[in-house]
C-alpha positions, 0 to 999 in steps of 0.5 A: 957484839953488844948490841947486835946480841941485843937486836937479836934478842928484840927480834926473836921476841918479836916473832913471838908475838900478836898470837893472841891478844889485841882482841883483848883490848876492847871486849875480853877482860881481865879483873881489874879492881878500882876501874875508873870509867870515863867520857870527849871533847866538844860538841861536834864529837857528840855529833859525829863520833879490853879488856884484857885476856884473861889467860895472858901469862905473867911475863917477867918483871920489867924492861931489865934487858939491854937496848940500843945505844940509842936508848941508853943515850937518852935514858941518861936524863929524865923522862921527858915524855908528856903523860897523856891522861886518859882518866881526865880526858874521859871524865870530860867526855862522860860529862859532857855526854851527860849535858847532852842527854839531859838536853835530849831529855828536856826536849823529846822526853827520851833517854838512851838505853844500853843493853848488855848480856852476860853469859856464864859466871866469869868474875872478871866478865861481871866486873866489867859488865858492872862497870859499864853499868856504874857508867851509865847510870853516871851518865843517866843512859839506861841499862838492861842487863841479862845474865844467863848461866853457863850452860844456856843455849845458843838460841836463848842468847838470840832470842834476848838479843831479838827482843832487844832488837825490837825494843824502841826504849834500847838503842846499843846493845853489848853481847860480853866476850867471851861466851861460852865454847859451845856458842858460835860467836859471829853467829850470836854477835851478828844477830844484834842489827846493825842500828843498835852494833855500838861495839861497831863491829858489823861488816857493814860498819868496818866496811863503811870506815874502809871506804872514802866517802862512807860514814860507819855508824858506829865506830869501834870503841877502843880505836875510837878513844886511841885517836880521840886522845890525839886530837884532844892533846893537839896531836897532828895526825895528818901528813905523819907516818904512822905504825899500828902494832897488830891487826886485829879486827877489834883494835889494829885494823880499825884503828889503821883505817881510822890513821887513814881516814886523818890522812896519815902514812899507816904501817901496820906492823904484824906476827909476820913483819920483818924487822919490826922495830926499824920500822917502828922507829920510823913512826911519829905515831905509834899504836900498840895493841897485842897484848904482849907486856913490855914488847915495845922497848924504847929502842922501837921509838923514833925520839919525840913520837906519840905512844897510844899503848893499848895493852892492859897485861898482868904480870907477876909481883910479889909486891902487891897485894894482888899479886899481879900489876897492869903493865902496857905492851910498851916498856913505859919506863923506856919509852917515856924517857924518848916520846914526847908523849905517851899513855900510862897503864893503867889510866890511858886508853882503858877509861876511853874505850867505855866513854866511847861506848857511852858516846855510841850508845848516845849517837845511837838514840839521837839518830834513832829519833832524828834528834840534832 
């Protein structure tokens, strides 16, 4: 009965969820102090290559809720998961970018140049827009930022963004989300050409990443860090049945199709899937973006998978000084004590999704000027 009361519990949570917030993943934010911003692995990555809602509601504390006897059986040792350290494996990636845009410098006297605009006064906006500037400069790619006030226009936002476009010094550019409600978005997002979409959300780029034998430009950046902390963990994508918790066009989706692209078995799991958890358990891979804190419990983990948790939530506690504390979709404390290896929140897949921004934005300028 136990047990049955629990798995109805799990249920009707998840049929709960995915309304709002794999979008938060990788461009709309939450204020997070003390971010640490990072860089991949070898050179061929330098070749080919969330933000976090700022509405999501405090949830309660933590995985307190009974789970499977499964969960219980292996929660009776320790966590044994490895902590895949996004921090680090970023910190690689930032630096060896920066070896490579000094060599593009020595040789053609050229620096990539990164454009961002900000609309309206959102703190937590700033924020990361200050960060992917304390990122670049790390790096030594050239930022240019706009900031317009909270009543701008549409037209204005576009005419940055066409100056941008024409200007041979700036190679990416970044419209911060979320803009302002009386902007249309899609009409100011698709106005940046498609050379300088290091967000990698333009039709033609998703279309090229869903098509075999096709090569996108760019690919987007927090689906781009998920897989990239695979590889550089020696995880073995191809031949493994894969689930992707959420569809969004900014994480789930691109993230499936990269899963694909690796030649996994993907399943992407959604607010209308049956059963959610069963087939979780199935995966040998599993990547949570939805923006629901401590959703995924250990009873969804098939034992001695890999957990890519992309969520950042805040949730109520009295405890720190902030009030608040970043917690995953993924019950970590569950999790841990059943994956082999998993992300923490914060420092796992956060500090990627901007190493991979810098990482475009340098595939941007080489393409640009033919550079090898």
């Amino acid at each position: 009965m136990a047990t049955a009361a629990a798995a109805a519990v799990a249920t009707s949570s998840a049929a709960t969820i995915f309304n709002s917030a794999a979008d938060c993943c990788a461009r709309r934010v939450f204020l997070v102090t003390n971010l640490q911003v990072p860089t991949r692995s070898s050179s061929a990555f330098l070749r080919t290559s969330r933000t976090i809602n700022s509405h999501s509601r405090a949830v309660s504390s933590i995985c307190s809720s009974s789970s499977s006897s499964v969960v219980n059986a292996a929660m009776a040792t320790e966590a044994s998961a490895k902590v895949i350290d996004g921090k680090s494996i970023a910190k690689e990636i930032r630096e060896e970018i920066a070896a490579e845009i000094s060599r593009m410098k020595e040789s053609i006297g050229i620096v990539p140049g990164l454009a961002v605009i900000l609309v309206g006064e959102r703190k937590d906006s700033a924020t990361y827009v200050r960060n992917k500037k304390k990122a670049c400069e790390s790096v030594c790619i050239k930022s240019y930022e706009v900031h317009l006030a909270e009543d701008s226009t549409e037209q204005e936002v576009l005419e940055h963004i066409s100056s941008f476009n024409n200007d041979p010094s700036v190679h990416g550019i970044l419209v911060q989300l979320p803009l302002p409600s009386h902007m249309n978005e899609q009409n100011v997002l698709n106005a940046v050409c498609t050379e300088k979409d290091v967000d990698g959300f333009s039709p033609l780029n998703i279309g090229r990443l869903a098509m075999r034998d096709r090569e996108p430009l760019f690919v987007p950046c927090t689906p781009k860090g998920c897989i990239e902390l695979l590889h550089r963990c020696g995880v073995t994508i191809k031949g493994k049945r894969a689930v992707v918790i959420g569809r969004s066009n900014i994480v789930g989706m691109p993230a499936a199709l990269l899963l694909q692209r690796e030649d996994a078995t993907v399943t992407i799991v959604h607010s209308r899937t049956k059963n959610p958890e069963e087939i979780t358990r199935e995966a040998d891979i599993v990547i949570s973006a939805v923006g629901q804190p401590n959703m995924v419990r250990g009873s969804w983990i098939k034992p001695g998978a890999v957990v890519i948790d992309v969520g950042i939530n805040p949730v109520e506690d009295a405890k720190s000084p902030r009030g608040y504390r970043l917690v995953g979709d993924v019950c970590y404390e569950e999790a841990s004590k059943i994956a082999s290896a998993i992300t923490p929140v914060p420092g796992g897949v956060g500090p990627m999704t901007i190493a991979m921004l810098l990482s475009n934005t340098l595939a941007a300028a080489k393409r640009a000027h033919k550079f090898e």
